[in-house]
N, C-alpha and C positions, 0 to 999 in steps of 0.2 A: 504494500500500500504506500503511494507516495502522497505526501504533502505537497501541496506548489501554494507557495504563498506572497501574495504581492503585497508587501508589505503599506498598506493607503489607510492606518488606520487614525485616528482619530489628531495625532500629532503629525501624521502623513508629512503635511503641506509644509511646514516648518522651512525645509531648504529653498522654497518654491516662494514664500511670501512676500517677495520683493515685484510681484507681477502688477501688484495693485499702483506699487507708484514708478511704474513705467513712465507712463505720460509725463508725471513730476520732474524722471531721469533727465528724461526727452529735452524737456525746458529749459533746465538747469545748462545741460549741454549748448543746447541753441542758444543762449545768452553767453557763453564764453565763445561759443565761434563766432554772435557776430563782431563781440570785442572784437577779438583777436584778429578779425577779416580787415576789420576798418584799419586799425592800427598796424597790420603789417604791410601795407598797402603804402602810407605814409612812408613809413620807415625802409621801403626801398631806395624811391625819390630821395631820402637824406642821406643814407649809405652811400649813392652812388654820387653825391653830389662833395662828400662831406671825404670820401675815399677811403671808408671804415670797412673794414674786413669785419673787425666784430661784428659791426653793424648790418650788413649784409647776411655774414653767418648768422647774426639773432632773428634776421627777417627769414631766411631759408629754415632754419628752426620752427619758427612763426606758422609757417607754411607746411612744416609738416605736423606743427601743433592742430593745423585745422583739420587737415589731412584726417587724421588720428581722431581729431572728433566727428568728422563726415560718418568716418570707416563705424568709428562705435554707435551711430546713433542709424546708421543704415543694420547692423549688424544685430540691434535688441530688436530692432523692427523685423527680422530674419528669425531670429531667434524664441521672440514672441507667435511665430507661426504655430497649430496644433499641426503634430505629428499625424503623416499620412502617405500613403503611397510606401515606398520603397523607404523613406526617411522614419524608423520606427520612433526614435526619439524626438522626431521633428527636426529642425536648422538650429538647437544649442550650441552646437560647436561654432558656430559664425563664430560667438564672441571671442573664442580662443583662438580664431582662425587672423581677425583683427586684433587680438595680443599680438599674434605672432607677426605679421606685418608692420605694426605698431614700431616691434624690437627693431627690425631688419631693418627699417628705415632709419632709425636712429644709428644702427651703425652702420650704415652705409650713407648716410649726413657727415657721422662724424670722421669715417674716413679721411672723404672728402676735404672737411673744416684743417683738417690734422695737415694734410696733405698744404694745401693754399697757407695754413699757417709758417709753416715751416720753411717754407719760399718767404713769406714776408721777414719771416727771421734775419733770413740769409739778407733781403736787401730794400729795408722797409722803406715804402711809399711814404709820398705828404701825409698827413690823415691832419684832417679841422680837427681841433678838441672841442671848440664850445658846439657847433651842432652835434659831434658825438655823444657828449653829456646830457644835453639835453633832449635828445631820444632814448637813452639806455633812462633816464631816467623818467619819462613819460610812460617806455618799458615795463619799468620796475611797476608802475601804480595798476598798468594795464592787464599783467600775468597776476598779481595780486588778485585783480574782482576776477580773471577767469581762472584760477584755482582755487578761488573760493565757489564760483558757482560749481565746479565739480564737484570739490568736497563735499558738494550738498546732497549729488548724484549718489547712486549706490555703491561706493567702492570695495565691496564683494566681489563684483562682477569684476574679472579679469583685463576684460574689454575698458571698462571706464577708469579701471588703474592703469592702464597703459597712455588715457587721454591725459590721465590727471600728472603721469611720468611726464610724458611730453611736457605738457606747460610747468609746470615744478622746476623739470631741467631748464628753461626759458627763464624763470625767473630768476635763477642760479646766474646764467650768460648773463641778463642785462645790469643785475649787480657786479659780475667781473667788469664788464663794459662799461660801465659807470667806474668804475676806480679805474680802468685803463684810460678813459675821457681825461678824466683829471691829474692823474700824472703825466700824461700827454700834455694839457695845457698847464701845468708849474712846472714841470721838469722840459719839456719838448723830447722827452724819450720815446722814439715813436714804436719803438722795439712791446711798449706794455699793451698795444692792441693786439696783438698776434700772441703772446703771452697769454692772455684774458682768455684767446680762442683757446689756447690748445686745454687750458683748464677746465674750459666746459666740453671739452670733448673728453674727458677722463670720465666727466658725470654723466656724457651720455653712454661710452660705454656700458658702465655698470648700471644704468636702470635698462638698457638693450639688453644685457647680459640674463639681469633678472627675470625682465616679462617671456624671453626665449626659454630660459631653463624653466620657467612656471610650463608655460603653454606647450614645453615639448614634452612637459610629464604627462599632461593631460591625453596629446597626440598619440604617445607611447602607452597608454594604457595603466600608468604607474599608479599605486594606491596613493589614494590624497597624502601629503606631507606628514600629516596629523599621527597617521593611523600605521600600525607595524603590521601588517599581514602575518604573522609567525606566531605575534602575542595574540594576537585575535583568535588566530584558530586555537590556540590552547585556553584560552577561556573558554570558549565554545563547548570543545572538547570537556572541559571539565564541570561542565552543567549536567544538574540531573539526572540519570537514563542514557548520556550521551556516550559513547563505544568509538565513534571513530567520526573524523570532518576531513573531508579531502576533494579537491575539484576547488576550493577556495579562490574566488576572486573575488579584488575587490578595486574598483578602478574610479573614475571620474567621468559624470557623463558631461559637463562642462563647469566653471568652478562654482565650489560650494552646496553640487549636489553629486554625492556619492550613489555608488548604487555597490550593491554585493549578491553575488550565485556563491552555491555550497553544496557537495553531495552531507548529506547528514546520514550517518548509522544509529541504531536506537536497541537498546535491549531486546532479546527479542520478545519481553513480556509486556514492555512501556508501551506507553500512548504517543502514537506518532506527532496527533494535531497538538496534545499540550505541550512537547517539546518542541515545537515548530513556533505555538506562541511565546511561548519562554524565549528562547531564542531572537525572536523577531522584539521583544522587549529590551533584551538587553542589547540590541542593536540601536534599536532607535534610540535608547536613555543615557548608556554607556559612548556611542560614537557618532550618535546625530545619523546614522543611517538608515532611510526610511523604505528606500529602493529595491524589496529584496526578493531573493527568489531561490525558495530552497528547497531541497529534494531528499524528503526524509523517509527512509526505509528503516524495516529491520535486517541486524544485519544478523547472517546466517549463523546455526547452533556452531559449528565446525570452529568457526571462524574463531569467537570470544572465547577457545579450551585452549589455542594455541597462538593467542596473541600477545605477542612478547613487544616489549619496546625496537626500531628498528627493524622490527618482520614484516615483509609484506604482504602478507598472506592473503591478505583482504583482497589487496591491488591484483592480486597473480587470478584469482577466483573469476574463470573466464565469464562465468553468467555475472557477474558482478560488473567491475567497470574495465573497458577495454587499456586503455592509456591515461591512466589518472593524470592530473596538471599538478608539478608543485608537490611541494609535501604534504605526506598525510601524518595528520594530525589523530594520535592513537589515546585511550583513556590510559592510562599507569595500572598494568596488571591488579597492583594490592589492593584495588576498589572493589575487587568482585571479593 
């Protein structure tokens, strides 16, 4: 007799609950890109006028900051689709799919920025200081209100920390870009705008570095960060009635909602459905996972006289399971 249990019950929606203020997300977002639209727009015309590399870099920035919120705010609208057709999950993964673009563009900007700076090192141009200072610092006020309307956004969503990276890194630049304006204009060191760049290309590495390694665990199927796969099964394993947990996974279907499959073995006197809810209990209260789907049997008499820690007797038991995933997770003999 198996069990199949979908785990939707009463605390279900928990990881799901942020659907209600979507539209809020939306807004929130909409209001930093049109900042952001207006004022990078400006701050071309003055780069190019002013011969600011910073300034240019914090506009090409700027541009991928909107970029980055286009992608996020096309990507919940994707995301928010009901599953159907061939998409059993529906388009969740958009939002991870726009992390992942998010990264790549940041280090492929910051290449770039790295690159052009390092030329200006070797043989730095005029650069104005007083229109340079006073855009990094118009800048500075402008990535301000639009990391604050993110902040407001739901940053759960892997998608809207990758917008909220972007501008974040932005406000980082126009504060270099502002202390290189001004040593510029009291010292005439033209050498501190190209300097300024390459330090925000250190910080855009590593928020690219970050939302890559987030989004490529997701991609990969890795269990969320949170949660040990190895300790799980041996809790499992050591509830109630339980004899053996093996087929164990437990993956990400986009962030902040887990899901987990399990073959489950069961005495073979126990109640399959009350270890099934047991189980799905301590999922949901212990790990936030509400997503589940497990396969409880009993397991055969033969099995539980000759099961030693390390034997796979269970595993070899051709009517049993062909190629189990992963370790199997066994009860400790001295229970019986």
């Amino acid at each position: 007799m198996s069990g199949h249990g979908h785990g939707h019950g009463p605390g279900s929606h928990a990881g799901h609950s942020h659907g209600v203020s979507a539209g809020a997300d939306r807004r929130w977002l909409g209001g930093a890109l049109a900042v952001i639209t207006l004022f990078m727009a400006a701050e071309v015309v003055v780069g190019v006028l002013a011969g600011s590399l910073a300034l240019l870099s914090d506009a090409a920035h700027m541009l991928t900051d909107a970029a980055s919120i286009v992608l996020a705010l096309i990507a919940m609208r994707l995301a928010a689709r009901p599953a159907r057709g061939g998409y059993t999950y529906g388009l969740k993964r958009a939002d991870i799919l726009s992390a992942q673009v998010n990264g790549l563009t940041l280090l492929l900007l910051g290449a770039w920025l790295a690159y052009e700076a390092v030329r200006r090192l070797i043989d730095p141009p005029q650069v104005a200081g007083g229109p340079m200072l006073a855009t990094a610092l118009a800048g500075i006020v402008v990535n301000v209100a639009a990391a604050w309307c993110i902040s407001k956004a739901n940053r759960a969503s892997l998608n809207v920390e990758g917008a909220y990276q972007h501008v974040l890194n932005d406000l980082f630049a126009f504060i270099g870009t502002a202390v290189a304006a001004l040593v510029v204009l009291l010292t005439g060191f033209e050498r501190a705008d190209p300097i300024a760049t390459l330090l925000v290309v250190a910080l855009m590495v590593k928020a690219a570095y970050g939302l890559l390694r987030e989004s490529g665990r997701i991609f990969l199927e890795a269990a969320p960060a949170d949660i040990d796969p190895d300790a799980l099964g041996d809790r499992l394993v050591a509830r109630p009635d339980v004899v053996e947990v093996h087929d164990l996974h437990v993956w990400q279907i986009t962030s902040g909602q887990a899901a987990l499959s399990a073959h489950i073995l069961v005495e073979p006197g126990g109640d399959c459905h009350a270890v099934r809810r047991d189980l799905e209990d301590v999922l949901r209260q212990s790990y936030g996972i509400t997503h589940t789907t497990l396969q409880v049997d009993h397991a055969p008499e033969r099995v539980l006289q000759v099961a030693l820690p390390g034997d796979r007797t269970t595993a070899d038991d051709p009517g049993h399971c062909d190629a189990p995933h992963g370790p199997v997770h066994r009860e400790e003999p001295h229970h019986h």
